[in-house]
N, CA and C of each residue as an Amber inpcrd file, in Angstrom:
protein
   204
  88.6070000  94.6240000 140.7290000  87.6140000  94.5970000 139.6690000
  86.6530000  93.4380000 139.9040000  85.4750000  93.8590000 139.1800000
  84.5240000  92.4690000 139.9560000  84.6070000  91.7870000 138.8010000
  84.0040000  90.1510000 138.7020000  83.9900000  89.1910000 137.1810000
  83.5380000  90.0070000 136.5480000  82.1670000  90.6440000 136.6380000
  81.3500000  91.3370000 135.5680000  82.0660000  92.0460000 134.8960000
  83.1340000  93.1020000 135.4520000  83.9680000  93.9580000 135.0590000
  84.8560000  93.2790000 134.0490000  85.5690000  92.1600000 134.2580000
  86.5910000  91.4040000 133.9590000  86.2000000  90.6250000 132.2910000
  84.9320000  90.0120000 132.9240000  83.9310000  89.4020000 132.0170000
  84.1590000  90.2040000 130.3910000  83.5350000  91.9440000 130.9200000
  83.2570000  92.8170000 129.7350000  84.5740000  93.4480000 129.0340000
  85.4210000  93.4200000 129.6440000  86.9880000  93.4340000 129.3470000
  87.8060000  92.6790000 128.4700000  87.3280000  91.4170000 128.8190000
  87.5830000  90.1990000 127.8870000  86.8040000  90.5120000 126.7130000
  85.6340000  90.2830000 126.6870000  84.8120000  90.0530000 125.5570000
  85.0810000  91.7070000 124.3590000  85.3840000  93.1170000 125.3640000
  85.5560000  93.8180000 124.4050000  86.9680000  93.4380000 123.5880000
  88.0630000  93.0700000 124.6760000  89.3250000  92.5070000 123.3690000
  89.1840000  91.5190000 122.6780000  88.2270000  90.3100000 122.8250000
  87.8700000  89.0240000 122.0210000  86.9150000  90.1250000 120.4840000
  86.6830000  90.9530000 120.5270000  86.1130000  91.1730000 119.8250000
  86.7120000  92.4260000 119.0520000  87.7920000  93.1500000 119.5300000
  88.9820000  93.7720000 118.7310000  89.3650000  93.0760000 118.1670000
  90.4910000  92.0290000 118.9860000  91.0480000  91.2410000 118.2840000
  90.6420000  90.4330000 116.9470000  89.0030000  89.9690000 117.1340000
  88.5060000  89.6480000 116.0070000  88.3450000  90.5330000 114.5960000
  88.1350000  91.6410000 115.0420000  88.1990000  93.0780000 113.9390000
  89.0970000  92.9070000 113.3410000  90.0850000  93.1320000 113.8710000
  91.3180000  93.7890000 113.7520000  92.0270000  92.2520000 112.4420000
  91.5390000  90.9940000 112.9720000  91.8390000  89.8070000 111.9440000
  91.1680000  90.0240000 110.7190000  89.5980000  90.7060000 111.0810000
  89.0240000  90.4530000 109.5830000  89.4490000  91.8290000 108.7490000
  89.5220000  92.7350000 109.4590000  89.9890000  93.6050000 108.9900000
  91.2750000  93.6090000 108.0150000  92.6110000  93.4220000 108.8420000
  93.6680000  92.3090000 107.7150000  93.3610000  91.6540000 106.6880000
  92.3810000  90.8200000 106.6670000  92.5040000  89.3950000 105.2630000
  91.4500000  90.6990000 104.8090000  90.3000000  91.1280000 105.0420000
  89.3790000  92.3360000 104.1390000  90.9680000  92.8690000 103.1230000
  91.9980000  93.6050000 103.7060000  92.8180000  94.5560000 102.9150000
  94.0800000  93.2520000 102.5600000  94.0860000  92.1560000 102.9480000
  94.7200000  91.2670000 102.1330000  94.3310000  90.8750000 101.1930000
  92.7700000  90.4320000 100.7630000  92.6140000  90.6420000  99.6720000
  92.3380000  91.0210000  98.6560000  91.8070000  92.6960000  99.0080000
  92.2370000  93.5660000  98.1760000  92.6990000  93.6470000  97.2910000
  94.3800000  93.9230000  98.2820000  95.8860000  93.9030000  97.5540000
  96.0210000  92.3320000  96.3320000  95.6390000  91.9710000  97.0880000
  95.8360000  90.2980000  96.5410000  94.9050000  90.4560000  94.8030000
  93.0960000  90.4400000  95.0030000  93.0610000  90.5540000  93.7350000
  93.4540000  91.8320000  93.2740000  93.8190000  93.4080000  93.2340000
  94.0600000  93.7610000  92.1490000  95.2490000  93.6630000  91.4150000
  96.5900000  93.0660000  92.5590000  97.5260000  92.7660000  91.8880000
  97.3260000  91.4020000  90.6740000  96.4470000  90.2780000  91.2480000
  95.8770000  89.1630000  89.9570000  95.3540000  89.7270000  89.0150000
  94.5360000  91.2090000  88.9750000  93.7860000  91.4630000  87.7540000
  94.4530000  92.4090000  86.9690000  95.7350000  92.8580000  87.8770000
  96.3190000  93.9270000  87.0330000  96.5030000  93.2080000  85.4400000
  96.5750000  94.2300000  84.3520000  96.9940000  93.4520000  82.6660000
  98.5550000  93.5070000  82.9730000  98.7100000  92.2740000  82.1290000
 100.0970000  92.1160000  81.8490000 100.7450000  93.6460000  80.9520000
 101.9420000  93.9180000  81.2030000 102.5130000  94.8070000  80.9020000
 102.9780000  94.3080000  79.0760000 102.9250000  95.4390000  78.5620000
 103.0210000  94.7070000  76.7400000 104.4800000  94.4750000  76.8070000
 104.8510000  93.6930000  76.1730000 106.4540000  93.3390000  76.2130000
 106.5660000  93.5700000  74.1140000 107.4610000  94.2230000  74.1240000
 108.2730000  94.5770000  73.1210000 108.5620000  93.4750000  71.8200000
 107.9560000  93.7880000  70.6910000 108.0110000  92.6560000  69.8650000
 109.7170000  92.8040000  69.4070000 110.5400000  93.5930000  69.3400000
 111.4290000  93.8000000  68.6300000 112.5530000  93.6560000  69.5970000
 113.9040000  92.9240000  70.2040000 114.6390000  93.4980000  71.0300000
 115.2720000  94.9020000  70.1850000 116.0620000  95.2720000  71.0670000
 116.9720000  96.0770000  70.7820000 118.4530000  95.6810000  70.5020000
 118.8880000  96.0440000  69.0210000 119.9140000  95.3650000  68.6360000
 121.3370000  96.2040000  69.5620000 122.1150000  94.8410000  70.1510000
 123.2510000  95.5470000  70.7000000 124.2560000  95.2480000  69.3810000
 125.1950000  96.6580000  69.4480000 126.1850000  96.5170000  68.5830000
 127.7890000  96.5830000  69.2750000 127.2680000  96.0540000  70.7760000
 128.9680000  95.5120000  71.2280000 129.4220000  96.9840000  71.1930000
 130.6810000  96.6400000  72.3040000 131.2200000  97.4410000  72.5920000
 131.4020000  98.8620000  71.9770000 131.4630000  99.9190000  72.0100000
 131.8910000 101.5010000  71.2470000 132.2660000 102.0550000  71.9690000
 132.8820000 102.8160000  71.2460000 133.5430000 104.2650000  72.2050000
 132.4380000 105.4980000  71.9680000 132.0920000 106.0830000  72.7600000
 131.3630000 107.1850000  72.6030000 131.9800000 108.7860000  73.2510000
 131.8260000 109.5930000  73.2200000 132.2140000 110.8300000  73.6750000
 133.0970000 110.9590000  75.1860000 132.3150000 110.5810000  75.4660000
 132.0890000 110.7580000  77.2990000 133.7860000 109.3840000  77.6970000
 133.7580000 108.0680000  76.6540000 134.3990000 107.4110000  76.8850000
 135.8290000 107.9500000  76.4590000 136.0140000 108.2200000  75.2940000
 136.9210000 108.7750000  74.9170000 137.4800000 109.9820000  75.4530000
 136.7220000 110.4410000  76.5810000 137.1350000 111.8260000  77.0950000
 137.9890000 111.1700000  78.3520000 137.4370000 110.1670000  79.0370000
 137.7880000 109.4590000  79.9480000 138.9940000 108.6650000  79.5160000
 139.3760000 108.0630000  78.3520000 140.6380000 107.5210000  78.2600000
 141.9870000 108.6190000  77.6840000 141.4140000 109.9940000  77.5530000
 141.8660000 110.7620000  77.5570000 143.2390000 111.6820000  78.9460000
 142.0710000 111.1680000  79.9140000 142.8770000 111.4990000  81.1340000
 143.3820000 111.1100000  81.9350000 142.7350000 109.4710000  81.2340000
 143.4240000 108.1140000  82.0780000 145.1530000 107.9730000  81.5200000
 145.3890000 108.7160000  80.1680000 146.7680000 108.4950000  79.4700000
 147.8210000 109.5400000  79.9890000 147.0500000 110.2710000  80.8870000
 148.0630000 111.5310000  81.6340000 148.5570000 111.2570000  82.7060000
């Protein structure tokens, strides 16, 4: 291959390679602000009251066959 050849070889991957970087941070920050602008998700004024342990259907069917 002659320099000239070599020369234009280089400079076309110096200049992928450069793409290909801005290209990345372009779709890095993207991702980046719409995840910052997404709205906060509403959070629940009320918990949900636990009332501890119960037996329900499904449980009682199960200690049913655990006694056999």
């Amino acid at each position: 291959m002659s320099k000239k050849a070599l020369s234009e070889s280089s400079n076309r991957r110096e200049f992928l390679k450069g793409l290909a970087t801005v290209g990345g941070a372009t779709a890095l920050a993207a991702v980046t602000r719409s995840a910052v602008a997404a709205e906060p998700s509403v959070m629940p004024t009320e918990k949900p009251r636990s009332e501890g342990y119960h037996v329900t259907p499904h449980i009682k069917a199960y200690y049913d066959k655990a006694r056999m």
